[in-house]
Each structure stands twice: as structure tokens, then as C-alpha cells.
C-alpha positions as CSV (number, residue, x, y, z in Angstrom):
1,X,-8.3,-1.0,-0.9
2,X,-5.9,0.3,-3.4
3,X,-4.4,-1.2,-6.5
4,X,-1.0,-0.7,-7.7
5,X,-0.4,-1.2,-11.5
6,X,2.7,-1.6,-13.2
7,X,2.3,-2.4,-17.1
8,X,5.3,-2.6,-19.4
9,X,6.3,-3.8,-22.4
10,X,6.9,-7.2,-23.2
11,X,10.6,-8.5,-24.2
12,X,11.3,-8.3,-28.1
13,X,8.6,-5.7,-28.7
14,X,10.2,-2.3,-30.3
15,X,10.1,1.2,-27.1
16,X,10.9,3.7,-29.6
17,X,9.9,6.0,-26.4
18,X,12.4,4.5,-24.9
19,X,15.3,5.1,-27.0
20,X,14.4,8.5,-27.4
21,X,14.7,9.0,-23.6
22,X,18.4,6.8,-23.6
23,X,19.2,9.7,-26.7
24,X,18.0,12.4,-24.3
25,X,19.5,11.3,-21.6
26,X,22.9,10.5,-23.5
27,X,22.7,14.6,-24.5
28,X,22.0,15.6,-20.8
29,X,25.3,14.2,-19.7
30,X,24.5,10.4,-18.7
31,X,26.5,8.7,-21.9
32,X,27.1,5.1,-19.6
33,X,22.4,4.6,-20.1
34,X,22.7,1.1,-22.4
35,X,18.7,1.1,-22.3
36,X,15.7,2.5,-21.4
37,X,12.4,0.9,-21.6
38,X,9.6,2.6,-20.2
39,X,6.1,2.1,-19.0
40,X,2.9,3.2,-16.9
41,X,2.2,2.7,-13.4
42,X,-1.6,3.1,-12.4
43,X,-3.0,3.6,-9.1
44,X,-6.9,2.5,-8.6
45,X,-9.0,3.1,-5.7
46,X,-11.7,0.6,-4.8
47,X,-14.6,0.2,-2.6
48,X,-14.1,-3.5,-2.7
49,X,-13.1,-5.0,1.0
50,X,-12.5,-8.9,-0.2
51,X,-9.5,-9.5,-1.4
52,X,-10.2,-12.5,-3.9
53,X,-13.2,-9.9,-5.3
54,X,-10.5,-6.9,-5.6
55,X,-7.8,-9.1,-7.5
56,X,-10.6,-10.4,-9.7
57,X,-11.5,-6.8,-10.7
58,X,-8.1,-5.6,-11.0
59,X,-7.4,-8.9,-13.4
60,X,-10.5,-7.7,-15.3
61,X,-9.2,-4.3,-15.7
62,X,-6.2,-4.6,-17.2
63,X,-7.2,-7.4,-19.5
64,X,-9.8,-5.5,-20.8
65,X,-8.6,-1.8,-20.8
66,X,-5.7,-1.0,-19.1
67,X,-2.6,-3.1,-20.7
68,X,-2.4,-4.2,-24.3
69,X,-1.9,-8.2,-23.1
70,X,-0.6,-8.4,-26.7
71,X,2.4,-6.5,-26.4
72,X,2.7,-5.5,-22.9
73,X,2.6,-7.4,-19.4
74,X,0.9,-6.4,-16.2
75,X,1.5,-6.7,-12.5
76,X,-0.4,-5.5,-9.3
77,X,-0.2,-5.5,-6.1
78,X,-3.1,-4.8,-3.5
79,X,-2.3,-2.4,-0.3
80,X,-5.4,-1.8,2.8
């Protein structure tokens, strides 16, 4: 089973990485980009067959290591 991980940042909190793509987009020819926010997308591989057991693990991986909960917000979805 295989997880699929999108994490981005929550609404109100500062992407200065972000902006700094809208800039470069803005001096590649693309002035009409109003925003950029950007984030990580994580694929994880697991051994685990039950699907309860597999979400459980995914929840406890991102909670614990893989998204800031503070400032950013998570979403998966599972795929066989």
C-alpha cells in the first residue's frame, strides 16, 4: 500500500518561498501569477495490508515528523 502526502501551509502563515517563486516567475515572463504558495508532497511505501492500520500510521507520521501541525496542514490519501 502506498501513501500520498500533501503538506502545505496553513492560511495566514508568511511563504516567503513562495513569493520568491511569484518574483521569479513574474521575471520569466508570467506577470498575471497573484500568488504562489508552495509545499511538499511525500510518497511512502508500506508493508501494511489493513487499511484502518495504514491510515493510523500515516496519521502518526505526519503528526510526529513529517508536517509541522503548527503551521502547516496535512492530507493523504491511500492507493493498493
Amino acid at each position: 500500500m502506498k501513501a500520498r502526502i500533501r503538506i502545505t501551509l496553513k492560511n495566514g502563515v508568511l511563504d516567503p518561498q513562495g513569493k520568491a517563486i511569484q518574483h521569479a516567475l513574474g521575471g520569466l515572463g508570467f506577470p498575471g501569477v497573484e500568488d504562489v504558495r508552495q509545499g511538499k508532497y511525500i510518497e511512502v511505501a508500506l508493508a501494511e495490508t489493513d487499511e484502518g492500520k495504514a491510515k493510523a500510521a500515516i496519521e502518526k507520521m505526519c503528526k510526529d515528523l513529517l508536517a509541522n501541525t503548527v503551521i502547516e496542514n496535512y492530507s493523504y490519501e491511500l492507493v493498493a
